[in-house]
N, C-alpha and C positions, 0 to 999 in steps of 0.2 A: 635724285628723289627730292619732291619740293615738303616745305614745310607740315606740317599734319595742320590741319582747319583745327584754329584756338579759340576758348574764350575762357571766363574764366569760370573756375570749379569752384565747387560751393559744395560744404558735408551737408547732408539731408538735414528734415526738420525737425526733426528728432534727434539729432545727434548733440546740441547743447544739454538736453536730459541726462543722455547715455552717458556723455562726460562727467558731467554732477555726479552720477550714481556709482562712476569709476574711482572718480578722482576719492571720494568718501570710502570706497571701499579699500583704496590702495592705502587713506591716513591708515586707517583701522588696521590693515594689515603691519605696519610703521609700529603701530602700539602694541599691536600683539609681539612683536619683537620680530616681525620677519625682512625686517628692512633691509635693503640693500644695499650698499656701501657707497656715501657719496661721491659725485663727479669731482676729481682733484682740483681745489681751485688754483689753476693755472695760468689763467688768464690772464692778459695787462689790463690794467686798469680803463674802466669803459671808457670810450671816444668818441662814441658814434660813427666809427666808419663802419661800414657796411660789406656781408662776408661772403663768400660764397664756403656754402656749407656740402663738404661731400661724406657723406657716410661710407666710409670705408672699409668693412670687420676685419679683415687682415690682410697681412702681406700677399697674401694669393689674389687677394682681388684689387688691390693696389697695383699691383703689374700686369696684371689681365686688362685692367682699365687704361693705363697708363699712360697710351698713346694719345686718350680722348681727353684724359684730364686737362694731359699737357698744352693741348691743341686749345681748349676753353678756358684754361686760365689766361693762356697768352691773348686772348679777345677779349678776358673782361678782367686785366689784370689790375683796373684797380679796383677790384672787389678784394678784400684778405681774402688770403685762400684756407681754410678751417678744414681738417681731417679730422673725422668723428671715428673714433674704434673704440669697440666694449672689452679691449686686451690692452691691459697697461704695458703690456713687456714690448707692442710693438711700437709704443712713443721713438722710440733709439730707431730705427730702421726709417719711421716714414722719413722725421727729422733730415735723416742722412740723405733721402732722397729728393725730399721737399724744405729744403733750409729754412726758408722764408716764411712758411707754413707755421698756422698755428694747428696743435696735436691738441685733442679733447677725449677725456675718455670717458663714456658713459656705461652705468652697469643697470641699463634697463627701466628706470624709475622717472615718471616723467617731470619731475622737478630740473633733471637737467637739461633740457630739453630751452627753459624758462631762465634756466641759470645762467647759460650759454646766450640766448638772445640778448638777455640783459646785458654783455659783456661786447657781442660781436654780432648785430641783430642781421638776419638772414637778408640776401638780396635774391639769392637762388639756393637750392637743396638740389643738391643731387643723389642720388641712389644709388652704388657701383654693384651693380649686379644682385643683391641679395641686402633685403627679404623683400621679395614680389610681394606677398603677401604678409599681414603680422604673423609671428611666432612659424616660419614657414619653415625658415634657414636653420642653420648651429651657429646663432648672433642675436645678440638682444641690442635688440632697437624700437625705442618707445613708439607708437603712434603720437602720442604727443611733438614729435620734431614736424614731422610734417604736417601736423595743425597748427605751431605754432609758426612757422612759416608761410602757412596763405593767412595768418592773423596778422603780418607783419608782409603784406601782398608780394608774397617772392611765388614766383613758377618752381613748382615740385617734380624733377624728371627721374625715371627711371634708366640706367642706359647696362647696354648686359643682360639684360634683367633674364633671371633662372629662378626654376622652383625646384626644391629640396620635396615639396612635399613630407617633410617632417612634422613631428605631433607639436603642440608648447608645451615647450620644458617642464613648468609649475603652475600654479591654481593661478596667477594672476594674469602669464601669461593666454592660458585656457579663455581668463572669463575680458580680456583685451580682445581677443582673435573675434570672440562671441559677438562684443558688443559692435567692432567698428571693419570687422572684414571689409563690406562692400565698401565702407566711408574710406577707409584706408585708401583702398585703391581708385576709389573715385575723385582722392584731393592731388588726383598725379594729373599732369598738363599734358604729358609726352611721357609715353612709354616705348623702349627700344627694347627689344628681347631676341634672343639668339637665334629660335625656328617658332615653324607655327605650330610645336607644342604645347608650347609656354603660353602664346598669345591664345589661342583659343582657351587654357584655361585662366588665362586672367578673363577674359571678356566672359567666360562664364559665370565666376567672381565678381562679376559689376563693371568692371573697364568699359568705356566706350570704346565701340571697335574702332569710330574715324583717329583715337588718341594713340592706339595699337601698332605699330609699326615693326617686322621683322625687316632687323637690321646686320645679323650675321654678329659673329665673334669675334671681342674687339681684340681679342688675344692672337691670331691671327697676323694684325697690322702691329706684331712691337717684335718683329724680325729685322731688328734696326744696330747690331753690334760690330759691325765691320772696322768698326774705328777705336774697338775695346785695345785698352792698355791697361799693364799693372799699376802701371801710375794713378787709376783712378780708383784703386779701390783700397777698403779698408787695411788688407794687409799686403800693400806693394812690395815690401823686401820678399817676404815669404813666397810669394807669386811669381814676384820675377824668379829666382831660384829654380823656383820649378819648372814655370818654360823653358828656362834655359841648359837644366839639366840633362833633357832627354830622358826621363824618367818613364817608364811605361803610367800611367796614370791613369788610374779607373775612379769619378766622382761618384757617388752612390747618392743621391738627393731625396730629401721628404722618406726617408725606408720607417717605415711605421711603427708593427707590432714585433715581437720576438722573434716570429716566425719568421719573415720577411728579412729581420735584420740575419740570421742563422745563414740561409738562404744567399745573403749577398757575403757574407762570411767564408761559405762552404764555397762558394764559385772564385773566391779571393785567393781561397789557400790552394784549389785547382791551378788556378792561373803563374801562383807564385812556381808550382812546381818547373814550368817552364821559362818562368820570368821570376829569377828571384828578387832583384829591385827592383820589382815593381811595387808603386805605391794608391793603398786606398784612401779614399777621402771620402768618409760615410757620414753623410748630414742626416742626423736624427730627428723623428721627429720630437716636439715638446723637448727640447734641450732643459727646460726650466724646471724640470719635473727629476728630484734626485736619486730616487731611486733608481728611475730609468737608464742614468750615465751608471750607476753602480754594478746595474747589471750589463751593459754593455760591457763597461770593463772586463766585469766576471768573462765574457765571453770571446776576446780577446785575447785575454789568458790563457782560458783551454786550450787555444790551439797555437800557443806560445810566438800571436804575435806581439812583435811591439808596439804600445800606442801612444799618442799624446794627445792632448785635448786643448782644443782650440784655445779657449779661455783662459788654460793656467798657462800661458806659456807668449812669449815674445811674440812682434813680426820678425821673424828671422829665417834663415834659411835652416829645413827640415834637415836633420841629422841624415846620414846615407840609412842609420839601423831601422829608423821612422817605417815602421809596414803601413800604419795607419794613423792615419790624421783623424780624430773625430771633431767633426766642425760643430761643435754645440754652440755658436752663439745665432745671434738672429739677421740678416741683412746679407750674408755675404756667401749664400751658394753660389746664387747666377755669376760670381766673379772666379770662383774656383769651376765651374762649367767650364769656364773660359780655356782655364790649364788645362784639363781634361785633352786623353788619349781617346777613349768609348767613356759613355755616361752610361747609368742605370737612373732609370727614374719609378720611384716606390708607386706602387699601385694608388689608382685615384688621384693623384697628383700632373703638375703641369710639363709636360715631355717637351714643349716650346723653348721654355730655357737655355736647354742644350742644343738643341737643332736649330735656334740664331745663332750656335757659333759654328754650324754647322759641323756637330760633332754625330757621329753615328751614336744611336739611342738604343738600349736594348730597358725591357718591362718583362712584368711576370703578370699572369691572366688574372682575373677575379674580378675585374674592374666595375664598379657601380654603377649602372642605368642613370641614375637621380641625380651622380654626379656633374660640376658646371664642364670638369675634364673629361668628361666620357663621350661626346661629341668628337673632341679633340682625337682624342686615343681612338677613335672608331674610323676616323680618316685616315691618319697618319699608317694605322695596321691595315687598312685597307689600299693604301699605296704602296705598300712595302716599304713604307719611311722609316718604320721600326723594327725590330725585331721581338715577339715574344717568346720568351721561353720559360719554363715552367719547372727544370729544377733545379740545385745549386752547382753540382756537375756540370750539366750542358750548357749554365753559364755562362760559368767558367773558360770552356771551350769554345762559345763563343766570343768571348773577350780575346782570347788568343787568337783566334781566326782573324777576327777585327783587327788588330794591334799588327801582326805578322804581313798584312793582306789592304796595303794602302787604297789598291784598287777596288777594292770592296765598300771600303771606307766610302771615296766618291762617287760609287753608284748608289750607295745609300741617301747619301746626300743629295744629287738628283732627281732620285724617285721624291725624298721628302719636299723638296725648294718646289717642284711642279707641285703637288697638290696643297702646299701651303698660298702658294701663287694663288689658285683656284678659289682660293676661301677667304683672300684678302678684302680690303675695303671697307669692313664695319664702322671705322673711326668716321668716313668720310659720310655715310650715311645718316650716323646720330647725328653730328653736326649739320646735318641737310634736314632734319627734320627737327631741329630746335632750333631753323636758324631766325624764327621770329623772333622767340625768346630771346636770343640772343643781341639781337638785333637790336631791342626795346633795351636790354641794361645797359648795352655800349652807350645809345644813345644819351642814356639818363645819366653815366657817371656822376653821380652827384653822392656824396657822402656822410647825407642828412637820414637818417634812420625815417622807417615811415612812422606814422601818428597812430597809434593803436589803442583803444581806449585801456583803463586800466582792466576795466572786468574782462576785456577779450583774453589779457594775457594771464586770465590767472588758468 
């Protein structure tokens, strides 16, 4: 695929008004007390070098991307590479991934947007899948980053790109979406999006179609773990242990709500009755939320197994009595996928994980249309790459069947690797259609911030 035909984007004539009338209503909002909490200042001391800025919302789209990131920082690595996320709790995880990275976390307010340039002034913005549009996603992310970005002349890209088709959250978001919908999307250079559902409703939204390109799912191209060791992960004692155990081991990853978690509970204590060391490892969601671990426990109890929880407790090797691991902290499922006998992966969530280590997947129905995973979940169920089952019983029984049944295992595997194959290649795509952009920064490396007057940046 060649380059998309560029020039550069420009918000309408109207749109320096719109901003005045924003920016005034958002102080106002500031005074009435509804301010929103500011951007930690974290940053080193300004330099003037020049950043490449990717808006991130969380760990799921950080690893959904991951392949393209990686591939674009290594071509314009000497831009800083700057991850933007509106979730403080996932600083510790990108970090882990991206060492050299600088973590920004913004809570929606376009002051940071200003605060952040001043500090690491944009060379490129990228966009990791979400929000296509303002206030579209479950992420707050100002429109002011990607204006102040073409103030500060970097190319603004989309890649991934998904629509949630969600309301905005609050009144500011509401009357943001109102004022700069079409501009929003009109200050993008290169838009990559997953099918032509998404593109036909951005180009209804204002997108020019020549900027439009379906480029497939970059999630897809990050079936790249063949060379996984415990050595590389957060908790290597404890990891090695367990592969080395032979432990029947079931991972339960992203399990949501009560129900869901009940669900992987009730098919645990099925399973034990024919395996009784077998061991669970249920990654929750919202770890950070206490109530939520309180009542897990509660329910672990009930049905008297025993648990320990990721957090309070060493890297060490799990006790034989250990039924369940709960992995409350953040960064480190994909490394326990790895141990894993059979995965479960919680509804709406990423089934790719485990099926790079080429572990058999099993899921329970309900799955969301709107979701960026339900694509995903719609191939993989239609290749017989997964399994879904629908109650905590036949789980159960299907983890046994699995576990007992190696040869089942690797027809699973099969059926998933062929239609994962099928759907590879978006990484190489985005990159074929940015590669003017791209092209133009290598060339420029230079580390002098651009010249913006003052009144542009405010």
């Amino acid at each position: 695929m060649s380059s998309l035909p560029l020039r550069p984007t420009q918000p309408a004539a109207l749109e320096p008004l719109k901003w005045a009338m924003f920016r005034a209503l958002e102080k106002l909002s500031d005074l009435r007390g509804n301010a929103v909490a500011r951007m930690e200042d974290t940053l080193p001391t300004p330099t003037g070098q020049r950043a490449l800025w990717v808006f991130v919302s969380t760990i799921g789209e950080l690893n959904a991307t991951g392949p393209f990131l990686r591939e674009l920082h290594a071509k314009l690595n000497h831009l800083k590479l700057v991850l933007i996320t509106d979730h403080e709790h996932y600083r510790g995880p990108y970090l882990a991934q991206y060492p050299d990275a600088a973590v920004y976390v913004t809570h929606g307010h376009s002051r940071d947007a200003r605060h952040l340039a001043r500090h690491l002034p944009p060379a490129m913005l990228v966009v990791a899948e979400i929000p296509g549009l303002p206030s579209d996603a479950p992420c707050r992310f100002s429109y002011a980053f990607p204006r102040i970005a073409k103030k500060h002349g970097a190319p603004v890209c989309l890649v991934n790109g998904w629509l949630y088709h969600y309301q905005p959250a609050c009144r500011m978001d509401d009357i943001e979406n109102r004022l700069f919908r079409r501009d929003y999307i009109r200050l993008f250079d290169v838009i990559c999006v997953q099918n032509e559902d998404v593109r036909n409703a951005l180009i209804a939204s204002g997108a020019e179609a020549g900027r439009v390109a379906v480029t497939g799912n970059i999630k897809f191209d990050a079936m790249r773990r063949a060379d996984w060791t415990p050595s590389q992960a957060r908790s290597p004692t404890m990891l090695t242990a367990l592969v080395t155990s032979g432990r029947p081991t079931v991972v339960a990853g992203c399990v949501t709500d009560h129900a869901e978690q009940h669900r992987v509970l009730d098919a645990f204590s099925e399973l034990r009755t024919q395996h009784p060391n077998a061991l669970l490892v249920l990654a929750p969601r919202h770890p950070e939320v206490r109530e939520h671990m309180v009542a897990l426990q509660g329910f672990l109890a009930e049905r008297g197994l025993t648990g320990a929880f990721r957090s309070r407790i060493d890297d060490a090797r799990l006790p034989d009595a250990t039924a369940c691991l709960v992995l409350d902290t953040i960064g480190e499922l994909m490394d326990f996928y790895a141990a894993a006998t059979v995965a479960y992966v919680g509804v709406d969530h990423n089934i790719l994980e485990p099926l790079s280590f080429e572990k058999p997947v099993t899921i329970a129905p309900g799955w969301n249309k709107t979701y960026p995973s339900y694509p995903v979940y719609q191939a993989m169920l239609k290749s017989g790459g997964v399994l879904e089952i629908d109650t905590g019983e036949a789980l159960g029984t299907a983890w046994f069947s699995l576990i007992d049944d190696p040869v089942n295992i690797a027809h699973r595997h099969d059926l998933a690797r062929q239609a994962l194959t099928r759907a590879s290649g978006a990484t190489g795509r985005c990159m074929s259609a940015m590669r003017s952009l791209i092209d133009r920064l290598s060339e420029k490396r230079s580390n002098r911030p651009s010249r913006v007057d003052a009144h542009q940046r405010s």
